[in-house]
C-alpha positions in Angstrom: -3.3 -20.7 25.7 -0.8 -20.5 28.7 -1.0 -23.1 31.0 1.8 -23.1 32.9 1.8 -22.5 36.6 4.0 -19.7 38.9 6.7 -21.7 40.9 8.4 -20.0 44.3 6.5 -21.7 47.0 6.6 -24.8 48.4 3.5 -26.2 50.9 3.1 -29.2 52.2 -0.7 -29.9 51.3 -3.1 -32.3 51.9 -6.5 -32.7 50.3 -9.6 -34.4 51.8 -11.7 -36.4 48.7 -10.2 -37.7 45.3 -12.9 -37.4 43.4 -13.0 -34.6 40.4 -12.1 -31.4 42.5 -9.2 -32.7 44.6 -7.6 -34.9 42.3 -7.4 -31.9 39.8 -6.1 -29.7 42.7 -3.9 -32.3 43.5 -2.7 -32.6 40.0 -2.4 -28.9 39.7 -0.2 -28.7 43.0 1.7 -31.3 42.8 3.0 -29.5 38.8 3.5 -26.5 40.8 6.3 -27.8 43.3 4.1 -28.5 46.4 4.3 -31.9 48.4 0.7 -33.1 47.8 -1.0 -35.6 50.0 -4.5 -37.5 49.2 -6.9 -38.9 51.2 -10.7 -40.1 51.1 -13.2 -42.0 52.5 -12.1 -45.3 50.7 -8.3 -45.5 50.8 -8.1 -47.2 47.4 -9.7 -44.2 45.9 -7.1 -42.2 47.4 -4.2 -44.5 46.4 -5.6 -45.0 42.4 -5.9 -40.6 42.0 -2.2 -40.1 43.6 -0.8 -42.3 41.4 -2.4 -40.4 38.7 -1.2 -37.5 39.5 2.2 -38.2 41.2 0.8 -37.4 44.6 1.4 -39.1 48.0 -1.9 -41.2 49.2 -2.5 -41.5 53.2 -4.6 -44.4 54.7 -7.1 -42.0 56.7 -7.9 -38.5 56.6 -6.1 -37.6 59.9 -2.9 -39.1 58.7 -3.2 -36.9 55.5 -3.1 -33.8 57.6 -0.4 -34.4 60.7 2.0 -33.1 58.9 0.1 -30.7 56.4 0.6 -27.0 56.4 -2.6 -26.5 54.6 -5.6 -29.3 54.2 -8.2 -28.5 51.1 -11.5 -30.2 52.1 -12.7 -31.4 48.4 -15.4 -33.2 49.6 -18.9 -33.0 48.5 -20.8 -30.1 50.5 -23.0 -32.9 52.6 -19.9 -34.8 54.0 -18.2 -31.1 55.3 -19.3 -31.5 58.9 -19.3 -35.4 58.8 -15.1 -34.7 58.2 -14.5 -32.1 60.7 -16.4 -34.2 63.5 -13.7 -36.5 62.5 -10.7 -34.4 62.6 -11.6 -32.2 64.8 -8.4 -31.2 66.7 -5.9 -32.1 64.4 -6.9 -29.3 62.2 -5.9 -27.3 65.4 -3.6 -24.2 64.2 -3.5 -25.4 60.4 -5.1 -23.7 57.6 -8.0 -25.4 56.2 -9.1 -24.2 52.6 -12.9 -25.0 52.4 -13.5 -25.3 48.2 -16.8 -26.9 49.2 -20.3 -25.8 48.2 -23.4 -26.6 50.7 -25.3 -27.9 46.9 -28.5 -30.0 48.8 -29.5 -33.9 47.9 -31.7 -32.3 44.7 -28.8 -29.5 43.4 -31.6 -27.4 42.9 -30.8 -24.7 46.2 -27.9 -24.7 48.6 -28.4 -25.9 52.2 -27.5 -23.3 54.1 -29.5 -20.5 55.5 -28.4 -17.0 56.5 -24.5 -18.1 56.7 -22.0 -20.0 54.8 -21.2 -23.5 55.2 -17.1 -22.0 55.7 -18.6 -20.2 58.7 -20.3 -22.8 60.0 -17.3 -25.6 59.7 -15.2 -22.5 61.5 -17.5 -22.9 64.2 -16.9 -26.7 64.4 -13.0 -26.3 64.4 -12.5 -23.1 66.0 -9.0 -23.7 66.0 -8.3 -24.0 62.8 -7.9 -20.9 60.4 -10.5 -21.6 57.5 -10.1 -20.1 54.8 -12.8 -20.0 51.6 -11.3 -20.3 48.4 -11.2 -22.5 45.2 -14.5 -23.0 45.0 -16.3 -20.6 42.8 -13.8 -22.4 40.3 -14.0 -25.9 37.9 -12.5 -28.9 38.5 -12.0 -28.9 35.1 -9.8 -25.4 34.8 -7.2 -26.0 37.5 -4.9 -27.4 34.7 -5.7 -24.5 32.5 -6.4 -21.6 34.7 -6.1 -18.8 31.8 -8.4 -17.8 29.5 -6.6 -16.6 26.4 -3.7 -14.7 28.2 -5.9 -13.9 31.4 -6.0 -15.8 34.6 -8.6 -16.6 35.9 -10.0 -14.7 39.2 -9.6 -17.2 42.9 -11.4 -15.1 45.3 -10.1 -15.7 48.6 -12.2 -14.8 52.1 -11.2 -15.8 56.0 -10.7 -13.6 59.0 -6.8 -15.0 59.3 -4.7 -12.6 57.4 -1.8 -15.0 57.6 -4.1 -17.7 56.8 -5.6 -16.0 53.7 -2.4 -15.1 52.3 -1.0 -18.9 52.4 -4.1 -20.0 51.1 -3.0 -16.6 48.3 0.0 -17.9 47.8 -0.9 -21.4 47.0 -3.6 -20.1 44.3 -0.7 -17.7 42.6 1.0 -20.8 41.8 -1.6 -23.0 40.1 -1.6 -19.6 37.9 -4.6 -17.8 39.7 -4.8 -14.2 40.0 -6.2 -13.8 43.3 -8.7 -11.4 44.6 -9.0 -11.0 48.3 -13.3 -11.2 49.4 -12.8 -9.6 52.7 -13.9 -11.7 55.9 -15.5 -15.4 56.1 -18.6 -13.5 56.2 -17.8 -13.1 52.2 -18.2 -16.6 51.9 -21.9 -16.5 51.5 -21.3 -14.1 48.3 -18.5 -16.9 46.6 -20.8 -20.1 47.3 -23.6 -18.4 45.8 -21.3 -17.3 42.9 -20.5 -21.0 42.5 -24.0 -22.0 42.9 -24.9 -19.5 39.8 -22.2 -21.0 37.8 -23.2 -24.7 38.6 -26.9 -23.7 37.7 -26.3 -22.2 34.5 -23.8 -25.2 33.5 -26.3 -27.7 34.6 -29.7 -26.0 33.1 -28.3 -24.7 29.5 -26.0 -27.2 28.6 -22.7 -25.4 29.1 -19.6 -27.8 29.1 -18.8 -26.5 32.6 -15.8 -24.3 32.1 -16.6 -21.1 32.6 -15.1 -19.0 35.6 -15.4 -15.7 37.0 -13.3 -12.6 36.3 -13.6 -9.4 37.9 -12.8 -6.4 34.6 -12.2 -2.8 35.2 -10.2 -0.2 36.3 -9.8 -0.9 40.9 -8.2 2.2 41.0 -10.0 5.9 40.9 -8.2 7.5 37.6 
């Protein structure tokens, strides 16, 4: 199985929570070649899942992020707005990946209604690029982002087009192949794409790595 991830870029990244998703983005980053900062809501947490992974740690969120070019919020769905209240403008002019999903208190429906949780955290930091991506995908497959010889699919959606192709970039090298969702609007498709996959995991028993993959010919023969 290859594992191995595609070098060329370098990003200076920092990711909000340090709990399964970020610290295996942080893991997979930091093996890439990208200067990796952590930070959560209990520093400790933050400082123990660096050192695992050979990560920087940062004493609060905002000073994870004053020097980030892109900020992953890997934070449960619940605490997304409870973290940009926080920030708020030092996410001014940064890219903000959002891998959250809006899962409720009982995981059986998402929160949301009508729009994404991306479109609504753009609203709270409207100057910020936010960007939705990573999070139709495993914690658990961001070290092994193939299956067989095939890489899995990151499906990328946000209305910055320099934005979405950092945030493009940054999935190419953890060994992604990236597909580009259209506008933030495509969020709602992706986090109910994740919410499927969680679902099926959690109700039949799966062992919570399988990913998507878009097959077939994307060009008319």
């Amino acid at each position: 199985m290859r594992t191995q991830q595609h070098r060329g870029v370098h990003m200076r990244i920092a990711i909000i929570g340090s709990g399964n998703v970020g610290s295996a983005l942080a893991a997979a980053a930091t093996k890439a070649g990208h200067d990796v900062t952590l930070s959560a809501s209990e520093a400790e947490s933050a400082r123990e899942a660096a050192a695992k992974v050979g990560a920087r740690s940062a004493d609060s969120n905002a000073d994870a992020v004053r020097d980030a070019e892109v900020v992953v919020l890997a934070v449960p769905g619940l605490a997304v707005s409870s973290v940009a209240d926080e920030l708020g403008s030092e996410l001014d002019g940064k890219v903000v990946v959002d891998s959250t999903n809006p899962i409720n208190e009982t995981f059986d429906d998402l929160f949301t209604t009508g729009r994404s949780s991306a479109e609504e955290l753009q609203d709270k930091v409207p100057n910020a690029k936010v960007v939705k991506a990573f999070n139709t995908i495993f914690a658990g497959r961001h070290g092994s982002p193939f299956e067989g010889e095939q890489p899995l699919d990151a499906f990328v959606a946000g209305d910055d087009a320099d934005a979405k192709a950092k945030t493009g970039e940054l999935a190419t090298s953890l060994g992604y192949r990236v597909i580009d969702a259209g506008g933030l609007r495509m969020a709602r498709s992706l986090e109910e794409m994740a919410f499927l996959n969680i679902s099926l995991n959690a109700t039949k028993g799966w062992v919570w790595q399988s990913g998507w993959k878009l097959v077939g010919p994307t060009e008319a023969q």
